[in-house]
C-alpha positions as a printed Julia matrix, in Angstrom:
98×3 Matrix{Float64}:
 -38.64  19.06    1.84
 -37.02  16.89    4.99
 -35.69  17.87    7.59
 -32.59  16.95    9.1
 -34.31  14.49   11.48
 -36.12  12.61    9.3
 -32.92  12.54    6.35
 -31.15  11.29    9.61
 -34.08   8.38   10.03
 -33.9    7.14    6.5
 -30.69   7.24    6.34
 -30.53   4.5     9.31
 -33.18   2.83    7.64
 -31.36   2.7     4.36
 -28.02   1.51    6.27
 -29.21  -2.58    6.1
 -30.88  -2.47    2.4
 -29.27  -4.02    0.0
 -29.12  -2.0    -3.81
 -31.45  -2.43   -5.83
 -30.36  -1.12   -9.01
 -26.94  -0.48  -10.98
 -25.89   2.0   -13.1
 -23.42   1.18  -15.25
 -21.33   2.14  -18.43
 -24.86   2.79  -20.54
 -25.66   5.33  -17.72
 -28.88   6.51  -17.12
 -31.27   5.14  -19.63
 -35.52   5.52  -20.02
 -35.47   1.69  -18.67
 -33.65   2.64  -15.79
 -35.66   5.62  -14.99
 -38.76   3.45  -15.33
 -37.65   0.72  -12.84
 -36.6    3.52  -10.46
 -39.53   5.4   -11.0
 -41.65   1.98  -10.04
 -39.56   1.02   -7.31
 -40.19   4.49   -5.46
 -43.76   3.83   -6.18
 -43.79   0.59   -4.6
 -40.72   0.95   -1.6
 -40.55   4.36   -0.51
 -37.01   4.28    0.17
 -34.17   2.59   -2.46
 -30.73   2.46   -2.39
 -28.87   2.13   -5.93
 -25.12   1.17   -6.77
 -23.01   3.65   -9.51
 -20.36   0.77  -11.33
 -16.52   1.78  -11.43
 -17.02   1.88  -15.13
 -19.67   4.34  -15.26
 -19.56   7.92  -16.19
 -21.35   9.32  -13.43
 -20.72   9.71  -10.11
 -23.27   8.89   -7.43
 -24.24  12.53   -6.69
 -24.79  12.57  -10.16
 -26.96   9.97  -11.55
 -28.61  10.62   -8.0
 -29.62  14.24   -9.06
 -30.29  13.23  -13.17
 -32.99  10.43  -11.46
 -34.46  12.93   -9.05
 -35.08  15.24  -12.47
 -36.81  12.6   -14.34
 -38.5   10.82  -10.96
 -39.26  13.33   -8.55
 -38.42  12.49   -4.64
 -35.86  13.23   -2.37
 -32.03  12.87   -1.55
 -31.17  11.47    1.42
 -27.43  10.37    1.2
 -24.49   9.41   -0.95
 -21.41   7.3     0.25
 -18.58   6.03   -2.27
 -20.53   4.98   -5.31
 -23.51   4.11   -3.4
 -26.39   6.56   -3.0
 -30.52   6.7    -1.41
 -33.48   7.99   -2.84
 -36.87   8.72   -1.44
 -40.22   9.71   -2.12
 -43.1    9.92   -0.01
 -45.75   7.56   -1.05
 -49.97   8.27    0.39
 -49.49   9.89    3.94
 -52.16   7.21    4.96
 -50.37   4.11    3.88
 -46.95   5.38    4.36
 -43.98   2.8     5.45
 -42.33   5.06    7.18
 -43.22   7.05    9.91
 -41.0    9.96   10.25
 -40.09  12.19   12.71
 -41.6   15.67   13.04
């Protein structure tokens, strides 16, 4: 669980990335949640687009990835949202605050 303080440093961090992924009209499918699932792995810290045309909201398809991928919320603006999970505390990218 993070704390206000470090939600508040990956959010900043998040605020120059660039999305990674969209979700779209075919929603949330097992190739999505793969590629998220790997990106986490790899990155830490994503940020992912929800399409005009697609049934979810952010919030949503935010919360249905965390199910399936396991990691943490850090924000949601308009139809873009962040995700983030903790890779080895050894070889972390990001150092966060206490």
């Amino acid at each position: 669980m993070l704390t206000g303080k470090q939600r508040s440093y990956l959010r900043g961090k998040a605020n120059t990335m660039d999305p990674l992924f969209q979700i779209g009209k075919d929603g949330i499918t097992e190739g999505v949640i793969e590629q998220v699932d790997e990106a986490l792995e790899a990155r830490e810290l994503i940020k992912l687009r929800v399409l005009n045309n697609s049934l979810y909201s952010a919030r949503e398809a935010a919360h249905e990835l965390l199910e399936k991928c396991e990691g943490e919320f850090i924000q949601a603006i308009g139809n873009v949202f962040v995700l983030y999970r903790q890779g080895d505390k050894e070889n972390s990218r990001y150092n966060l605050p206490k």
